[in-house]
N, C-alpha and C positions, 0 to 999 in steps of 0.2 A: 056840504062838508062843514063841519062843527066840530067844536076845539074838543066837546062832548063824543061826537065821532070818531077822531082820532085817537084821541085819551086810548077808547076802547080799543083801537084797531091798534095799536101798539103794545097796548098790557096781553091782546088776546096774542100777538106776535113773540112776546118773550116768554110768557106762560108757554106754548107749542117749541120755544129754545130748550126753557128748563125739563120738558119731558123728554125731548129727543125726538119729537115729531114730525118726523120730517115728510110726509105725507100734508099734513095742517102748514106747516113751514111753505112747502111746495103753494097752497091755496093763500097765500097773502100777497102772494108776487102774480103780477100778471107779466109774461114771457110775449117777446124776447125782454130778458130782465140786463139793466148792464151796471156793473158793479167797478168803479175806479179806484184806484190810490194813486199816492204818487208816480210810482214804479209801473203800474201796471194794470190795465181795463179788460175785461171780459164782458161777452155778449153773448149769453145765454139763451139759446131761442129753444134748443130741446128740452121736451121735457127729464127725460135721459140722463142729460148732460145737468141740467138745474139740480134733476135729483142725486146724482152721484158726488156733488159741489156740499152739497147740503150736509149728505152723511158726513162727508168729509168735515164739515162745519163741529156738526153736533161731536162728532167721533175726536175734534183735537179739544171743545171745549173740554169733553170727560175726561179727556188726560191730562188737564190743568187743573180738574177738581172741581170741574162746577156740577153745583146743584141746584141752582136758582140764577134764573135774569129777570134782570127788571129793566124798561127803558120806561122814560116820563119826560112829553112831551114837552119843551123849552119854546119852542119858538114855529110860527106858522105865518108863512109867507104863500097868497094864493097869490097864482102867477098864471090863469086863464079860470075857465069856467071848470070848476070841479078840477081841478090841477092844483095842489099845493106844492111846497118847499117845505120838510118839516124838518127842524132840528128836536134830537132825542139825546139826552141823558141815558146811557147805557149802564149798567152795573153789574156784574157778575159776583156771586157768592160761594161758597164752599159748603157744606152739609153743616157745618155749626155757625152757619150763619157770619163768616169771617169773608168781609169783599175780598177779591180776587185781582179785578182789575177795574178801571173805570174811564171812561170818554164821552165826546158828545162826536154823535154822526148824524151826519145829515140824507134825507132821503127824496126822491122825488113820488109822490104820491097820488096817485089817478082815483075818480069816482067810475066805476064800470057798472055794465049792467048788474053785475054780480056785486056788487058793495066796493070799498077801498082797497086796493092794491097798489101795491109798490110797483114801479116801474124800474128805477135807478138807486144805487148808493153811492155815495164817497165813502170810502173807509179808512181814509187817509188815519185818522185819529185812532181808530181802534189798532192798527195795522204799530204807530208808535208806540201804544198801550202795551203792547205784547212784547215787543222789541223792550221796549225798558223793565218788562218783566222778566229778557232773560230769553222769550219764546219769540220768535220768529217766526208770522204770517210768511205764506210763500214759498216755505220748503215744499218739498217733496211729498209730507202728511199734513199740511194744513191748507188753508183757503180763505181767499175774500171776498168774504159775505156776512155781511154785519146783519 
């Protein structure tokens, strides 16, 4: 695992946000995936269940106008063999290029036989990010998954 490997496994992870891909979204995470904030943890083991989370994902970013994410790697802490701790820089943009909203989230991140995947998030920050913009992670049409 290489701060070069991650780089990529994170830019290839918001590029598949800004499309709406939530099939490639689904192939980043390896399940059961478990996803915290303060409030509230989920443990996603179906794929079903991950994928319906996802839409959900994608479907509340488009209502807030995004057209573009970017996350960039801040900080990498390995904590076993092939097991990191990454902190990311998240950014969200609108179609003219106008940021949207911004956080850092941290993830837990596995080497599989299949390349990197995400195991776990906090999304504690992204979760405030929204709330001070007015939108609210949590209701009814949104979800936390960063």
């Amino acid at each position: 695992m290489t701060r070069e490997s991650l780089d990529e496994f994170f830019t290839h992870y918001a590029d598949a946000f800004s499309r709406g891909d939530v099939e490639e979204i689904g192939r980043v995470w390896k399940l059961p995936a478990f996803i915290t904030t303060r409030d509230r943890s989920s443990c996603l083991a179906d794929p079903e269940a991950f994928r319906r989370n996802t839409e959900a994902a994608c479907a509340f970013y488009r209502r807030q106008g995004v057209a573009r994410a970017k996350k960039r790697v801040l900080e990498i802490k390995l904590v076993g063999e092939g097991v990191a701790v990454v902190t990311t820089l998240d950014e969200l943009f609108d179609g003219a290029g106008e940021q949207i909203a911004r956080w850092e989230h941290a993830y837990l991140v596995r080497e599989t036989a299949d390349g990197l995947r995400a195991v776990a998030a906090v999304a504690d920050n992204e979760v405030k990010a929204w709330k001070a913009r007015g939108t609210p992670l949590g209701n009814s049409e949104a979800r936390e998954q960063g």
